[in-house]
C-alpha positions, 0 to 999 in steps of 0.5 A: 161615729162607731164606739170604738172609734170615739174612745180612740179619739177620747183616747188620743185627747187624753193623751194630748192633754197630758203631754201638753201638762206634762211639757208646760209642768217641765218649762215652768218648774225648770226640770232640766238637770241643773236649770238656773244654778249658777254657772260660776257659784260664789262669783257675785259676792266677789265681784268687787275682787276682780281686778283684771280680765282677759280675752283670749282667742285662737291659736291662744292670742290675747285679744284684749287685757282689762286692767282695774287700777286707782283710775278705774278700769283701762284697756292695756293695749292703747293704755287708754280709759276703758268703757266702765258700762261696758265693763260693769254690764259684763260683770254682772251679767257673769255674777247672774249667769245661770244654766238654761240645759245642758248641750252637748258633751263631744268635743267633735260638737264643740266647734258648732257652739263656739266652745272649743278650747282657743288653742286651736289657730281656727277656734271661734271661742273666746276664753275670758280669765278673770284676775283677782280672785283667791282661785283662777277663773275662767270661761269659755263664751260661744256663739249667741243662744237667741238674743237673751243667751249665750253658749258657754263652758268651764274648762275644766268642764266636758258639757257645753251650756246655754246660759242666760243672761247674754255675754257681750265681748267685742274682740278688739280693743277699740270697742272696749275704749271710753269713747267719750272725750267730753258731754257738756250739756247745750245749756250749760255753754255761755259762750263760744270762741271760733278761730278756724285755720282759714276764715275769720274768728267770731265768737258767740254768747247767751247773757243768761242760760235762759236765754232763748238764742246765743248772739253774734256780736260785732256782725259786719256791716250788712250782714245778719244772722241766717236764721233766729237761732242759727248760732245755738247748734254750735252749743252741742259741739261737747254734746256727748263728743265721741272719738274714731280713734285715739292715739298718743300726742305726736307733731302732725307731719308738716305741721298743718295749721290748726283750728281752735275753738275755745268754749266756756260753760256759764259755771266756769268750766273752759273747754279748748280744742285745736283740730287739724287735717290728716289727709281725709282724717280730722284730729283734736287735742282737747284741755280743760281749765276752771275759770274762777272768775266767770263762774262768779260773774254769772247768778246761782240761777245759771250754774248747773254745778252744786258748786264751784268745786265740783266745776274745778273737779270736773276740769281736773278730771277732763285734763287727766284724761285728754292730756297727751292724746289726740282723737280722730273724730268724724267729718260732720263733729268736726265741722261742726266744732269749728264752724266758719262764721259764714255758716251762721252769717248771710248778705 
């Protein structure tokens, strides 16, 4: 290899090198014009102020409306129990969100972000207004950047950013809704009273919350239990219960015959839930209730309460939130809920 060629090599090394230095030097320090400020400064400290937020999109339709009163956040259009980890993951993710770079200033390049103002009827974006706070606020979110980030811009603001952390904002109002009508624990359930629209009542029961297996008493003559344990899987009927669909308590047409299932925890919680048939669709009212007395019969040892008050508030807190509405829940849960008794019984 000639000399000149060699020192055109050490040449190019050299400068490979260097803008590699150079370039990892960018990365880390974070020389972007405005890398890691705070796309909304101030917003963290306030958080608490919040008290409403609003989803807007095209054509400048409000899409959803979160409201924060005494009960907690709602979702104003089912007037409804609004998810409040959803909630609070979306105002700490506003309170962290920072710039990553700047994108692009032309309006014309908008769209390809999803940051387009939401008056126009084909925009993409979603403007978010936050209510509350001493001055207004509010956010254009775009498209996704990645899995970490998302494309945002102040209104108010010509350039577009990328920003992390990543915003979620589901654009209909069922998402934002506590799905959850009840979560009660399989071991805190002494007891299960089934009375299914067309098969005979049975019930089941546990002696202790240690108790291995629920028992089925007054089996008919000649027959048994399918398996050891096959009454326990009716113990995760209010295992984190979630509904489809909800909607304000009305008369079924035709009045169908309803199933009922009544259970009570070892503490003195006392779950009742009626469910019927709409066509292809099942639907359940729920009610709660403390029951003083079982919770006493039952030792210290099967309560998983600190105390009798905090059953009675728990209750208390169920009944507020299920009177007057009726879930649609799926198929298997509600199969499940009112299990027939020959679903645990054989010849």
């Amino acid at each position: 290899m000639s000399a000149r060629r060699l020192l055109v090599l050490l040449a190019l090394a050299v400068a490979m090198t260097a803008a590699a230095l150079w370039l990892g030097a960018r990365r880390t320090t974070g020389h972007e014009p405005g890398y890691g400020a705070p796309v909304l400064p101030g917003l963290a400290a306030v958080l608490d102020s919040v008290t409403s937020l609003r989803l807007v999109g095209a054509g400048g339709r409000t899409l959803v409306t979160l409201a924060r009163g005494d009960g907690g956040w709602r979702v104003a259009e089912a007037d409804y129990a609004a998810d409040m980890d959803r909630v609070r993951r979306l105002l700490v993710a506003l309170g962290e969100l920072r710039v990553v770079e700047a994108k692009t200033s032309d309006p014309a390049r908008y769209p390809a972000l999803g940051v387009e103002d939401v008056a126009a009827a084909g925009a993409q974006s979603i403007r978010l207004e936050l209510g509350g706070l001493q001055a207004p606020l509010a956010l254009l979110v775009g498209r996704a950047a990645g899995q970490q980030g998302s494309y945002v811009r102040l209104p108010t603001a010509p350039a577009a950013l990328e920003a992390r952390p990543a915003l979620e904002l589901p654009r209909t109002p069922q998402l934002w809704l506590a799905r959850t009508v009840i979560d009660l624990a399989p071991e805190r359930v002494q007891s299960l009273a089934i009375a299914p629209a067309n098969g005979p009542p049975w019930r089941a029961e546990r002696t202790a919350r240690d108790a291995a297996h629920f028992d089925v008493p007054d089996l008919p003559r000649g027959r048994e239990l399918s398996h050891r344990a096959a009454a326990d899987a009716a113990a995760d009927v209010l295992a984190r219960l979630e509904f489809d669909e909800v909607r304000r308590s009305a008369v079924p047409a035709g009045r169908p015959r309803r199933d009922r299932t009544v259970v009570h925890s070892f503490d003195g919680l006392v779950v009742t839930l009626e469910g019927w048939a709409e066509g292809e669709q099942r639907w359940l009212a729920v009610a709660s209730r403390f029951d003083a007395g079982a919770a006493a019969h039952f030792p210290a040892a099967d309560r998983r309460a600190a105390d009798a008050a905090q059953v009675r508030a728990e209750a208390e807190r169920i009944g507020r939130a299920t009177d007057g509405w009726q879930y649609r829940v799926p198929g298997y849960r509600y199969d499940a809920i009112f299990r027939k008794r020959d679903d645990v019984l054989r010849h």
